[in-house]
Backbone bond lengths (Angstrom), bond angles and torsions (degrees), N, CA, C in turn:
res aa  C-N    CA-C-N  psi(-1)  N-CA   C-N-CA  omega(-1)  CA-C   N-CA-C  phi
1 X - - - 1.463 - - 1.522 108.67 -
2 X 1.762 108.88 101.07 1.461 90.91 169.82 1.625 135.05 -64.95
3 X 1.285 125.77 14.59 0.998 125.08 164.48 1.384 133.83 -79.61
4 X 1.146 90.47 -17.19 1.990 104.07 171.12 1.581 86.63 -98.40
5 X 1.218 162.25 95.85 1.084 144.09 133.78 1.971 94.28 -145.73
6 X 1.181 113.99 146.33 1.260 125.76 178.79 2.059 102.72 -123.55
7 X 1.148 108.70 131.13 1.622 95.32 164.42 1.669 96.54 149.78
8 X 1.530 120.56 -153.41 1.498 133.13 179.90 1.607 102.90 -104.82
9 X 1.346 110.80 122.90 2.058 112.05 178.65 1.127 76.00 -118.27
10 X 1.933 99.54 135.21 1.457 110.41 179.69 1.740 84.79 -129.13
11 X 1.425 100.36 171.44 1.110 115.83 -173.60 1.851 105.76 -154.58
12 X 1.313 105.25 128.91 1.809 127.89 174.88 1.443 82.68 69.59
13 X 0.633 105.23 95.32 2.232 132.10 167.46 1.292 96.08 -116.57
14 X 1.473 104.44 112.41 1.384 122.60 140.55 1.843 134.42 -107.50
15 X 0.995 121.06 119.34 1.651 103.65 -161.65 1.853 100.03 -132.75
16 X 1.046 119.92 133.39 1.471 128.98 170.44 1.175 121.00 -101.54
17 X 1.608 137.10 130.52 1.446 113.65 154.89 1.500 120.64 -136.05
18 X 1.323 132.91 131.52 1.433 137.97 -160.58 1.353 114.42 -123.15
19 X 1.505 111.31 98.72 1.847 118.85 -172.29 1.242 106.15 -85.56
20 X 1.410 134.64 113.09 1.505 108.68 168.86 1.777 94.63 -117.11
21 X 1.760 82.04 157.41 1.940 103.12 -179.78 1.645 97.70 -110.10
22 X 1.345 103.33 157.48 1.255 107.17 165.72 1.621 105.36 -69.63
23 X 1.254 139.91 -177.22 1.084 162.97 -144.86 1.386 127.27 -158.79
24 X 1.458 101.38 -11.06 1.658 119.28 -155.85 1.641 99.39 -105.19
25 X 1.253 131.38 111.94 1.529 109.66 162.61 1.659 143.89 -20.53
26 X 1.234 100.42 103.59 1.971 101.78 160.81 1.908 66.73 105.25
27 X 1.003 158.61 -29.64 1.231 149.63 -146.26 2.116 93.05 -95.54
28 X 1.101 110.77 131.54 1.501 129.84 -135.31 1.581 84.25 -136.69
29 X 1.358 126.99 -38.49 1.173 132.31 -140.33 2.075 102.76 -76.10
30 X 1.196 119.50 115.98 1.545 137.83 168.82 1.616 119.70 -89.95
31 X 1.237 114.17 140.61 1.505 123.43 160.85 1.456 121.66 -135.18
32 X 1.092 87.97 163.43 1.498 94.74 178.27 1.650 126.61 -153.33
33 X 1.305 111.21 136.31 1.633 107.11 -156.12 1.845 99.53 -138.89
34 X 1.536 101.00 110.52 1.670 99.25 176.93 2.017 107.73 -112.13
35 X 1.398 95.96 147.09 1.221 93.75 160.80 1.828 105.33 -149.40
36 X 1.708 94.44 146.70 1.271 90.39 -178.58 1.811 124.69 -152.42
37 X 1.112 142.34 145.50 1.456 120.75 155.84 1.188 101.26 -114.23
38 X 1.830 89.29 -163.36 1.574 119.89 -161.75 1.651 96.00 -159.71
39 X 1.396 116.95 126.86 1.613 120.63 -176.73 1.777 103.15 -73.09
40 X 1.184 109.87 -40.04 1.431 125.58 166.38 1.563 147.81 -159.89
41 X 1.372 138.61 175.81 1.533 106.70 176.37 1.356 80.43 -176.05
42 X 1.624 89.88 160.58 1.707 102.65 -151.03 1.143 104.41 -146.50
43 X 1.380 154.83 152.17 1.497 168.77 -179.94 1.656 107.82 -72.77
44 X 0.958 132.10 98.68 1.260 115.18 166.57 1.629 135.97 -107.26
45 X 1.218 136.04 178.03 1.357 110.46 -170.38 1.287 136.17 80.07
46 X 1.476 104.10 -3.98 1.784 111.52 -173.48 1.143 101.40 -121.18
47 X 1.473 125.48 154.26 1.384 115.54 -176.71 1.576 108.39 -78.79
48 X 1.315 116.68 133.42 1.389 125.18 -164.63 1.332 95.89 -58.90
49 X 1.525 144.11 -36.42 1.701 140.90 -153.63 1.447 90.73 -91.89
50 X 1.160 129.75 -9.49 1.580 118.65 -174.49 1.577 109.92 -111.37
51 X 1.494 125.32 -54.60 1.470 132.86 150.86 1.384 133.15 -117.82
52 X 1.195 115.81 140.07 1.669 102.39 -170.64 2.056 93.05 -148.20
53 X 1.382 108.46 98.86 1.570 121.50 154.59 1.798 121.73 -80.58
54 X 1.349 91.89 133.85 1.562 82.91 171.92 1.452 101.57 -161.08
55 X 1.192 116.13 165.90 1.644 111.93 -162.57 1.762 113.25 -153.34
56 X 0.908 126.99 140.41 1.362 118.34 -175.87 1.745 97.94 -130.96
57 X 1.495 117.19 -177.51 1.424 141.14 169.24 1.777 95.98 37.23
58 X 1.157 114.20 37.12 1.489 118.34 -179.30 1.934 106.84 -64.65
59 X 1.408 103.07 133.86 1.323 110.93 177.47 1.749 120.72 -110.01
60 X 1.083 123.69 162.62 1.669 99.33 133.97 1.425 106.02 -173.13
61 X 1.412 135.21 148.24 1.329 151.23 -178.52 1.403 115.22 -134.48
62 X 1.379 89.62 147.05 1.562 100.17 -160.24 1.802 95.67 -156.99
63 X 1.490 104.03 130.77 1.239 127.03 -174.59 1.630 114.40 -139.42
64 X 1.569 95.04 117.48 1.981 109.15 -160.54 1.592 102.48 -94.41
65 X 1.090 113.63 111.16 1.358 123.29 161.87 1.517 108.56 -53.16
66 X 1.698 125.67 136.54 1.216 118.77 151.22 1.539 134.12 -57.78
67 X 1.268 137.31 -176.28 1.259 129.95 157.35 1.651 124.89 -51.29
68 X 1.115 102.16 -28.57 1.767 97.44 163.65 1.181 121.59 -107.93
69 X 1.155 136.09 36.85 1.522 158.72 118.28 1.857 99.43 112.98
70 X 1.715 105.96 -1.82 1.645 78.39 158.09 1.589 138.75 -99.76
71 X 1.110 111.48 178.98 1.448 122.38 -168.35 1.654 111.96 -110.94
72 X 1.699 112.92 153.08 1.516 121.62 178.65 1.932 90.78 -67.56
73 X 1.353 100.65 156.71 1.462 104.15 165.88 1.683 98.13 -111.83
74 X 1.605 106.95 81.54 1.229 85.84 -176.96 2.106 135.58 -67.15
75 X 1.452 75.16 -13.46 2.144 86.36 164.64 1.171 110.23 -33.73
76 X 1.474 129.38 -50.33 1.272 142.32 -149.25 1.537 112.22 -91.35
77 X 1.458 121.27 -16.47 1.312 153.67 174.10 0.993 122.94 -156.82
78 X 1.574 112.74 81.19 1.386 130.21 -161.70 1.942 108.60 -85.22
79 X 1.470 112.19 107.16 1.619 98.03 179.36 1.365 115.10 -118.25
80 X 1.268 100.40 146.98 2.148 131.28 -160.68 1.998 81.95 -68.26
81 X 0.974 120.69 113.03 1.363 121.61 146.05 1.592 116.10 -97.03
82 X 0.760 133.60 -7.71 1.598 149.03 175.09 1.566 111.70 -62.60
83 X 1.302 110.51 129.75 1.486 120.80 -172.92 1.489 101.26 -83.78
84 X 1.366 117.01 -29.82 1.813 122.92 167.84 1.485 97.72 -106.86
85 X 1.485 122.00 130.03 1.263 130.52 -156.47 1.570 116.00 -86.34
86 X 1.553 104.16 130.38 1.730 89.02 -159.22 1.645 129.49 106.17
87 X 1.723 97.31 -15.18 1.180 91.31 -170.12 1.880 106.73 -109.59
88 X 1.223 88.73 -13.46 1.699 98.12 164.44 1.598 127.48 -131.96
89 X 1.276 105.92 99.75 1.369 104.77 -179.19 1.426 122.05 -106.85
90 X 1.583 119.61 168.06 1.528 100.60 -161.57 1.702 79.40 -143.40
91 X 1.692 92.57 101.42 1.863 78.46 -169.50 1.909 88.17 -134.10
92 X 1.214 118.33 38.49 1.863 127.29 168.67 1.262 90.81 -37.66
93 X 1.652 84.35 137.99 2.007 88.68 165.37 1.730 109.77 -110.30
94 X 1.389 113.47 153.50 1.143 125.21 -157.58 1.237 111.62 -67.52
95 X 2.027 108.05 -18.46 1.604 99.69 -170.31 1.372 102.84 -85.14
96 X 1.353 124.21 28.56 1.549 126.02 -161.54 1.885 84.28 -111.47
97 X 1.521 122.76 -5.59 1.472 105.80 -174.42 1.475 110.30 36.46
98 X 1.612 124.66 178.28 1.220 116.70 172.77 1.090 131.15 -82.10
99 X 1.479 99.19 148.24 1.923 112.28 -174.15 1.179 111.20 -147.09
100 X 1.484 145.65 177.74 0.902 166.31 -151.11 1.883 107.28 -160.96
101 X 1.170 123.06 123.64 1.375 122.84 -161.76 1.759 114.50 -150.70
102 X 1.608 110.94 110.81 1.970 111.39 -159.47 1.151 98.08 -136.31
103 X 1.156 101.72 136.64 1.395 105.98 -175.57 1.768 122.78 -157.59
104 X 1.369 118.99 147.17 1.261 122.61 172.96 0.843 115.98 175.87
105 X 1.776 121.63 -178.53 1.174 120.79 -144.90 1.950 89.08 -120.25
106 X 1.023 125.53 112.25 1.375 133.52 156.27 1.018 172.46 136.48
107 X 1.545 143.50 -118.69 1.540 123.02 -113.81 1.560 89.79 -135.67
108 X 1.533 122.43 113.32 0.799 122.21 -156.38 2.163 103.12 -117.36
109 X 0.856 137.87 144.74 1.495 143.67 176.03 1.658 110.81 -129.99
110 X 0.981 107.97 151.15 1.376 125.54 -173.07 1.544 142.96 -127.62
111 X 1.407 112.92 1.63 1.554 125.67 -167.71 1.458 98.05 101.10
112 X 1.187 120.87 26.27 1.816 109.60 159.10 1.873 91.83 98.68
113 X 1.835 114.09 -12.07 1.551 91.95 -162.94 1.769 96.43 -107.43
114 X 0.927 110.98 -6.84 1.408 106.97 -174.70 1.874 112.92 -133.20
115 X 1.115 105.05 139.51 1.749 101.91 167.69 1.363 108.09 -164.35
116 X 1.906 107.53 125.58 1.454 100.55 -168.58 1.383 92.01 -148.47
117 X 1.498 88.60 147.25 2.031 97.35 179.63 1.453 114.91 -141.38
118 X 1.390 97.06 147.02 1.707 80.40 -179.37 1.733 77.98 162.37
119 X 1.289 98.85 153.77 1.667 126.78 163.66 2.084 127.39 -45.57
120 X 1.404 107.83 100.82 1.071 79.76 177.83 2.062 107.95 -135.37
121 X 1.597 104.59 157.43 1.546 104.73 176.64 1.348 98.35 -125.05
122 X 1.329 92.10 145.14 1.677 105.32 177.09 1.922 104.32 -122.73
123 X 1.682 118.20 107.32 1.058 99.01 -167.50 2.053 97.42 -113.36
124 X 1.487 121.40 156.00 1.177 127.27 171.91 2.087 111.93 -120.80
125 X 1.298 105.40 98.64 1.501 96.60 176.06 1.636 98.96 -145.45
126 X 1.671 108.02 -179.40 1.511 114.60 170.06 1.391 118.15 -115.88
127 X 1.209 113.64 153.51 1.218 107.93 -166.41 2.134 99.51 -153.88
128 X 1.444 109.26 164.37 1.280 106.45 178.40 1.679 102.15 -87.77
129 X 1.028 101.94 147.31 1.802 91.91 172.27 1.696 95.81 -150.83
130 X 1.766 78.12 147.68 1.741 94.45 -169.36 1.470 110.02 -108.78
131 X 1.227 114.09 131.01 1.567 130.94 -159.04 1.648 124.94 -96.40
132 X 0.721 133.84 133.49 1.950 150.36 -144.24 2.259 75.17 -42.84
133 X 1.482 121.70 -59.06 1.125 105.76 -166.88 1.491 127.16 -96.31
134 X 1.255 96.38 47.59 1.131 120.71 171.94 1.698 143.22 76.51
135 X 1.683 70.22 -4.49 2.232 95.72 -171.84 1.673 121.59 -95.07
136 X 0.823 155.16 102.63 1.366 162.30 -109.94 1.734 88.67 -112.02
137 X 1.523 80.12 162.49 1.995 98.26 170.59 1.133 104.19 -147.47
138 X 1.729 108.14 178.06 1.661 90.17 168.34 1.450 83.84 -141.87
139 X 1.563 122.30 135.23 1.276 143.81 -132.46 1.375 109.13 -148.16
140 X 1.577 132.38 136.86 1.419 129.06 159.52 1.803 127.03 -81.93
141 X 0.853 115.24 112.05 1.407 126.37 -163.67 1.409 129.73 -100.62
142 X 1.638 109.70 103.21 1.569 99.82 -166.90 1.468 98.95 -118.47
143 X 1.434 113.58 131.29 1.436 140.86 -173.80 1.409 124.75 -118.00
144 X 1.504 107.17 130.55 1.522 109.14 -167.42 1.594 114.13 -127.50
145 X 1.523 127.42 83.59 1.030 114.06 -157.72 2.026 112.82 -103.07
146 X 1.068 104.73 155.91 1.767 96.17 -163.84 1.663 109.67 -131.42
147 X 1.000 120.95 115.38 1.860 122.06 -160.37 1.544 96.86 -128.13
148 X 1.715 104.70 126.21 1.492 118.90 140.53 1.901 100.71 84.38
149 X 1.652 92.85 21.97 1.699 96.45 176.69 1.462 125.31 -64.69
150 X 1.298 127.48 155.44 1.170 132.32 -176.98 1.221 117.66 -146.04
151 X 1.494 143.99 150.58 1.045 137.69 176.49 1.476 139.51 172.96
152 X 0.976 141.65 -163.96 1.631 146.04 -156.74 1.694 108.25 -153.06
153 X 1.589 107.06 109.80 1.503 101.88 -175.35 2.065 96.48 -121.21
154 X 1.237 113.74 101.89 1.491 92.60 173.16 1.627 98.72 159.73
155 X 1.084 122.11 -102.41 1.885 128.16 -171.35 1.471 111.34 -155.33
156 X 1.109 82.63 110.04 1.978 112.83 -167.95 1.907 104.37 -48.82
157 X 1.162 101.70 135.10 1.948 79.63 167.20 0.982 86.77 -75.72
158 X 2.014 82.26 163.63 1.713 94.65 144.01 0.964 145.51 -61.00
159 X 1.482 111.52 -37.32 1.721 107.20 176.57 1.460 92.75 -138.36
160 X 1.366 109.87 -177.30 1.685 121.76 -165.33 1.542 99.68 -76.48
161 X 1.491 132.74 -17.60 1.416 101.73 169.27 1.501 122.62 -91.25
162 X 1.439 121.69 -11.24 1.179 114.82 149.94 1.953 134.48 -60.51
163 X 1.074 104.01 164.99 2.060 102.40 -147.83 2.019 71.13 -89.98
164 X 1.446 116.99 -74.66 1.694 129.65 -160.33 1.479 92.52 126.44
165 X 1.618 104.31 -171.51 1.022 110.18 179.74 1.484 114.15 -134.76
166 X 1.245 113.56 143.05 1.561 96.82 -166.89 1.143 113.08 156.65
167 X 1.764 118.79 -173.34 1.404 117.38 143.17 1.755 135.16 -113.44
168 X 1.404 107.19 132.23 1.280 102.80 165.58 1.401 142.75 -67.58
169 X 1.495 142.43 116.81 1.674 134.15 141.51 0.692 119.24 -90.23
170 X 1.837 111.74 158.57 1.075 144.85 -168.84 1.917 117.25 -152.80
171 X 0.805 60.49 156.47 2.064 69.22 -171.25 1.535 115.49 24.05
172 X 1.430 104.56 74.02 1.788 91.00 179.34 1.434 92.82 -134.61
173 X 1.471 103.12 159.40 1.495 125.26 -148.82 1.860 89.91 -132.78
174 X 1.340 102.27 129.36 1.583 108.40 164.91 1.311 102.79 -136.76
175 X 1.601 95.35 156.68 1.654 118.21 174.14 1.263 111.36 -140.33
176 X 1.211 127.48 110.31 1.775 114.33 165.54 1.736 94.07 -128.02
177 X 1.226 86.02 149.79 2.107 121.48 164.71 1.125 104.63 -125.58
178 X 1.100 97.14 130.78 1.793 113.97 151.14 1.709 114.82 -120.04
179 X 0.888 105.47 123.98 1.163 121.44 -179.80 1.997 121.20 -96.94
180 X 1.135 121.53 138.63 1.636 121.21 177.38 1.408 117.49 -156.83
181 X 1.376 119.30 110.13 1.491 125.07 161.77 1.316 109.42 -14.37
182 X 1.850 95.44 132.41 1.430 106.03 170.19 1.650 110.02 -86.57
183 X 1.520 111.74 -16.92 1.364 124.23 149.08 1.551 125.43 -16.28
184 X 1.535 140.60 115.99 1.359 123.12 -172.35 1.634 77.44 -88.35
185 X 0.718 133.46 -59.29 1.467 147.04 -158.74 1.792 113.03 -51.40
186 X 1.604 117.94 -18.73 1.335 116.28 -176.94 1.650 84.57 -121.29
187 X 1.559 106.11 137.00 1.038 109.99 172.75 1.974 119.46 -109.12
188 X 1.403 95.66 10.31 1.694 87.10 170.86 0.780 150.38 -52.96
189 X 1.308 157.95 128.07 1.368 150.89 167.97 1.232 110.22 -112.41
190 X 1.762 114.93 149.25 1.140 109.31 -159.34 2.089 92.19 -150.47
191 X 1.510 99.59 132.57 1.537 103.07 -177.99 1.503 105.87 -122.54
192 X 1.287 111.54 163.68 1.262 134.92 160.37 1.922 135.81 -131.79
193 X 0.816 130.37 114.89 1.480 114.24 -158.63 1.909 81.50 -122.32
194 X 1.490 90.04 169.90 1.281 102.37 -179.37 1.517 111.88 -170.67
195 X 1.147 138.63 135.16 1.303 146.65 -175.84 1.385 148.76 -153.83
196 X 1.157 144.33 107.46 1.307 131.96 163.02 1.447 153.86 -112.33
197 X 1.444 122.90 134.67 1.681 111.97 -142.53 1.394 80.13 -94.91
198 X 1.476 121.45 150.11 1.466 142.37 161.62 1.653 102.26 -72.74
199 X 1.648 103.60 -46.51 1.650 98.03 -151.68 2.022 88.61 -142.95
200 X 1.021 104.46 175.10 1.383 125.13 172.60 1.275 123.66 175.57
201 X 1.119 119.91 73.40 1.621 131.98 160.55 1.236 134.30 -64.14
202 X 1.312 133.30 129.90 1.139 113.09 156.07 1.670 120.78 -128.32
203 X 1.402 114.25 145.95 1.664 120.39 -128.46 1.789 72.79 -134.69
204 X 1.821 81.94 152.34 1.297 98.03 157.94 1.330 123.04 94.65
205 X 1.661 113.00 -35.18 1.268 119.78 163.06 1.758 129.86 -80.38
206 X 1.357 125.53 116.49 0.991 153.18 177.77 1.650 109.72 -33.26
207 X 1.559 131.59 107.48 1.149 128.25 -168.03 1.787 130.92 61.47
208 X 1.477 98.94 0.40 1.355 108.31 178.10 1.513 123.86 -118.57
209 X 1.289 104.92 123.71 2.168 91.42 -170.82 1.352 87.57 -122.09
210 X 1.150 120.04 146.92 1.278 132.24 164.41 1.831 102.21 -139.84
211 X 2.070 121.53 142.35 0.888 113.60 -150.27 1.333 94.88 -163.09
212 X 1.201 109.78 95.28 1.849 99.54 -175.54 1.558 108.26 -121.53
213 X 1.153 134.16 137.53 1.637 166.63 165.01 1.041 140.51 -90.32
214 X 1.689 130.11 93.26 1.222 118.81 161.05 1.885 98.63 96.20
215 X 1.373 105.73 30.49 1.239 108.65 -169.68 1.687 118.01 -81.31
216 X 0.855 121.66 118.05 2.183 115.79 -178.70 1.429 102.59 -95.46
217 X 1.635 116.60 156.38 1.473 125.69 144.02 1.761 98.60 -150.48
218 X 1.353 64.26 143.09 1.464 92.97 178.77 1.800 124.05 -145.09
219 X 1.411 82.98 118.56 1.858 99.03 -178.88 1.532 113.31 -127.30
220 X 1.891 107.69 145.83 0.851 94.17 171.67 2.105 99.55 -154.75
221 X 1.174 97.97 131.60 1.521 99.09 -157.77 1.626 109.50 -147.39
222 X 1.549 103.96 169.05 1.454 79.84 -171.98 1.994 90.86 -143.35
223 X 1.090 125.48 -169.91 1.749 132.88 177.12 1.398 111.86 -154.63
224 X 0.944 96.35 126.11 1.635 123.51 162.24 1.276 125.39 -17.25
């Protein structure tokens, strides 16, 4: 009975995973390379009028560094993990070093006050990065990027010929990094955000329009 069940119900799961060992004597060295979707997946257990998650074209890839921090290039030796052939391939490229990579598209509800949809990836890898004075690091990097959002922040109508109350988005695009020394010894962290709103309405209020377009922000800063 899904009604006693609380948690994530996914549906069309496909998942691959490919370990390779070295082969070579005294050579110790392991990898590991996943790729996978999900047609959809959904929140269950919560009362639908209070929260409601749901997610479609869900991805995720994942590429295992050995103990000495390199990686398979699997591009270069691309392998079928797919039980129907073709439909799962695991072909990461090596200059991607390791990462961790999730993604999907969606549709989020809130108790009637919030509802927002739109595309999102959440990626975790390292990378060298070169700094305003010119001296490089090599840093773990987690990135959150957000495409083609839309949404409702405020008091739902009741029915579809009422407007609600609130504000509207539309087409806005986010990017943030954070960046942090693989250094135990440097403790910086360093971000960047970036954004742009397509639309910004706000509806519902009586003699008042407010209407903004084509809006950017952009930050980029770092801490001690």
């Amino acid at each position: 009975d899904e009604s006693d069940r609380a948690g994530l119900s996914f549906m069309g799961v496909n998942m691959g995973v490919a370990i390779a060992r070295s082969a070579e004597e005294n050579d110790t060295r392991s990898w590991v390379g996943v790729v996978g979707s999900a047609a959809s997946a959904t929140v269950v257990g919560l009362p639908a009028d209070t929260f409601a998650l749901s997610a479609t074209d869900l991805f995720v890839h994942l590429n295992v560094a050995s103990a000495d921090g390199r990686v398979v290039d699997w591009s270069s030796t691309p392998v079928d993990l797919g039980a129907v052939p073709g439909t799962l391939i695991l072909d990461h490229a090596g200059t991607l070093r390791a990462f961790v990579e999730v993604g999907a598209t969606i549709l989020l509800e809130v108790a009637g006050l919030v509802q927002l949809e739109g595309s999102f990836t959440f990626t975790l890898e390292s990378e060298t990065l070169v700094l305003a004075d010119g001296t490089s690091i090599e840093a773990d990097l987690f990135s959150l990027s957000a495409s083609n959002l839309s949404g409702f922040v405020g008091i739902a109508p009741v029915d579809e010929n009422e407007s609600g109350l609130g504000i509207e988005l539309s087409a806005v695009d986010v990017a943030l990094v954070i960046a942090k020394s693989t250094d135990a010894n440097d403790a910086r962290t360093w971000f960047s955000l970036g954004s742009t709103i397509g639309g910004f309405n706000l509806v519902g209020v009586e003699n008042v329009s407010l209407e903004v377009q084509d809006f950017t922000i952009a930050v980029n800063g770092v801490s001690d």
